[in-house]
N, C-alpha and C positions, 0 to 999 in steps of 0.2 A: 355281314350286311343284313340288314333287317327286311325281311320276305316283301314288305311295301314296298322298300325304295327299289330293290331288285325287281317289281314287278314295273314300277314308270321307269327304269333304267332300259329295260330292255328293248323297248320299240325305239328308243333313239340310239342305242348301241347295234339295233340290227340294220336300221336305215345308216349310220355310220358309216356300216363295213359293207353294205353294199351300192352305195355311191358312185356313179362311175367318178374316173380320175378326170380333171381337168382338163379339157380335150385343147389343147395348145393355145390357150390363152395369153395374149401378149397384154403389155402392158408400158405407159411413158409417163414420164414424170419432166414436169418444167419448176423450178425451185425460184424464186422471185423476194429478196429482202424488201418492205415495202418500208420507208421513212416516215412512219404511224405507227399508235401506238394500237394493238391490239382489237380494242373497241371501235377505233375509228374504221378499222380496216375490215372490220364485220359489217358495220353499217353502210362501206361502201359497197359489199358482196350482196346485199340485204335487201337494199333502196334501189330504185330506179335513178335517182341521184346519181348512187354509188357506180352503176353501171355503165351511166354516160362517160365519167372518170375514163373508162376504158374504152372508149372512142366511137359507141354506139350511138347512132342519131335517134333512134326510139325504142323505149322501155316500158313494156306493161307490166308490172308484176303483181305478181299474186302469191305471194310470199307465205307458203303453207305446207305440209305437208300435202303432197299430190295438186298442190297449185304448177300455177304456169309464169313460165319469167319470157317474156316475148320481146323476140329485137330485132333491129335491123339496121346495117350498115348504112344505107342508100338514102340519101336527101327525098325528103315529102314520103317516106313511108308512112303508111296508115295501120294503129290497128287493125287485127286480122287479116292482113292484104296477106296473099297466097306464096309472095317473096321471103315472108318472115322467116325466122327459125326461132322456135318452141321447144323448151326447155322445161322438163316437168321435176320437181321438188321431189328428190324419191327421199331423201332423210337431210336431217340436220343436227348439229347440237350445239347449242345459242355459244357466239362466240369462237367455239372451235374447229366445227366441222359444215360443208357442206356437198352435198350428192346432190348432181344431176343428169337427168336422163333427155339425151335428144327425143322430139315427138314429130317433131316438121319441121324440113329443110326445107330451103328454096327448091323452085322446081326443077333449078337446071345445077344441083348438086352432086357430083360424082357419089355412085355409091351410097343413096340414100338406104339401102338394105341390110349394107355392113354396120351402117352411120346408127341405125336405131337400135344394134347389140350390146354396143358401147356404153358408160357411162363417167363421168368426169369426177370427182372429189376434191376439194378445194380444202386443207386443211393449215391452221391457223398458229402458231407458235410464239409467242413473245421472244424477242433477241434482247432487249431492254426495255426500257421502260418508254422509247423514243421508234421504237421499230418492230418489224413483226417478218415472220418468216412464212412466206403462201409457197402451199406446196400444192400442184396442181396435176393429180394422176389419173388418165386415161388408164379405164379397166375394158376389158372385154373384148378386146382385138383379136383376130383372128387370123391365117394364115392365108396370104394372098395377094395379088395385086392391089385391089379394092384399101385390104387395111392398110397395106405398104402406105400407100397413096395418102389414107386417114391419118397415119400418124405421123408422116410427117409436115400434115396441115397443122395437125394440131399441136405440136410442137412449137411448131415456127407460131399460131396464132395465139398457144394459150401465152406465151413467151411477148408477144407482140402485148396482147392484153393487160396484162399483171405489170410490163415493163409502162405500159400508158397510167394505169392506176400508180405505180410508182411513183412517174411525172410530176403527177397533177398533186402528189403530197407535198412532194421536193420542192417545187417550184411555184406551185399555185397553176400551174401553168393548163392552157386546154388540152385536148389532144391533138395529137400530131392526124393533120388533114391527109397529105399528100400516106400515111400509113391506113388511115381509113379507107381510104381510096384503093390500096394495094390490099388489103384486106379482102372489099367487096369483091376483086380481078381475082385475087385467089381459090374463092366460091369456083369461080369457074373453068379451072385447070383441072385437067384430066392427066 
């Protein structure tokens, strides 16, 4: 090996090996066949549009690298009202892939502490040419009541979500109210 590359090899060969290991990181996956093709089902992840699809009554989004997708369950939410939950853009790659990072939960959300270590992945697969495969994984869970609690909100909601974006391909249809509704009540179970 040539004495240059050996010398830029070595700072990232030494921080490599000394890493600590993964301190019990847990992790869920919700898997969602959506009846769109690929592109449609980006631009519903994309748009505020796309988002209502999934049963959200308000969507700011700021659709960026370190932008913010802001929403909220609850009938007459207002931009920035302190209810919201705030979701920051940590990566993307157009069509494929999206991350994001919780920044503000409502105020009366169990375990907003756990809730901000997390972050989501939304990633995109074509089945055909008529369908698309959303894969939906929570990273960063940790060991405890708290995450217990967290993932299996987030199971049940990213599942609730992705199953509404489904819907509204299949059928044209709106969202499902009386699930919006059980959505908002779930925020608040401990």
């Amino acid at each position: 090996m040539p004495r240059w590359m050996s010398s830029l090899l070595a700072p990232a060969l030494l921080t490599a090996a000394s890493a600590p290991a993964l301190a019990q990181e847990r992790s869920h996956e919700t898997i969602v066949v959506i009846p769109a093709p690929a592109p449609q089902v980006w631009q519903a992840l994309t748009t505020a549009e796309g988002w209502k699809r999934m049963g959200v009554k308000l969507v700011v989004m700021d659709f960026r690298i370190g932008g913010t997708i802001e929403t909220s369950y609850n009938d007459g939410a207002k931009a920035g009202d302190a209810g919201n939950i705030k979701n920051q853009v940590v990566a993307y790659i157009p069509g494929r892939m999206l991350a994001l990072r919780n920044t503000q939960a409502p105020p009366d959300f169990p375990y907003p502490g756990e809730f901000a270590t997390t972050a989501t992945v939304f990633e995109l697969a074509p089945v055909d040419a008529a369908s698309t495969r959303v894969t939906a994984t929570g990273v960063g869970y940790g060991t405890g009541a708290g995450y217990d609690w967290l993932i299996r909100m987030f199971q049940e909601g990213n599942a609730w979500s992705l199953n509404q974006l489904a819907r509204s391909f299949a059928a044209g249809a709106a969202p499902d109210e009386a699930g919006t509704r059980a959505m908002t009540r779930q925020f608040e179970r401990k």
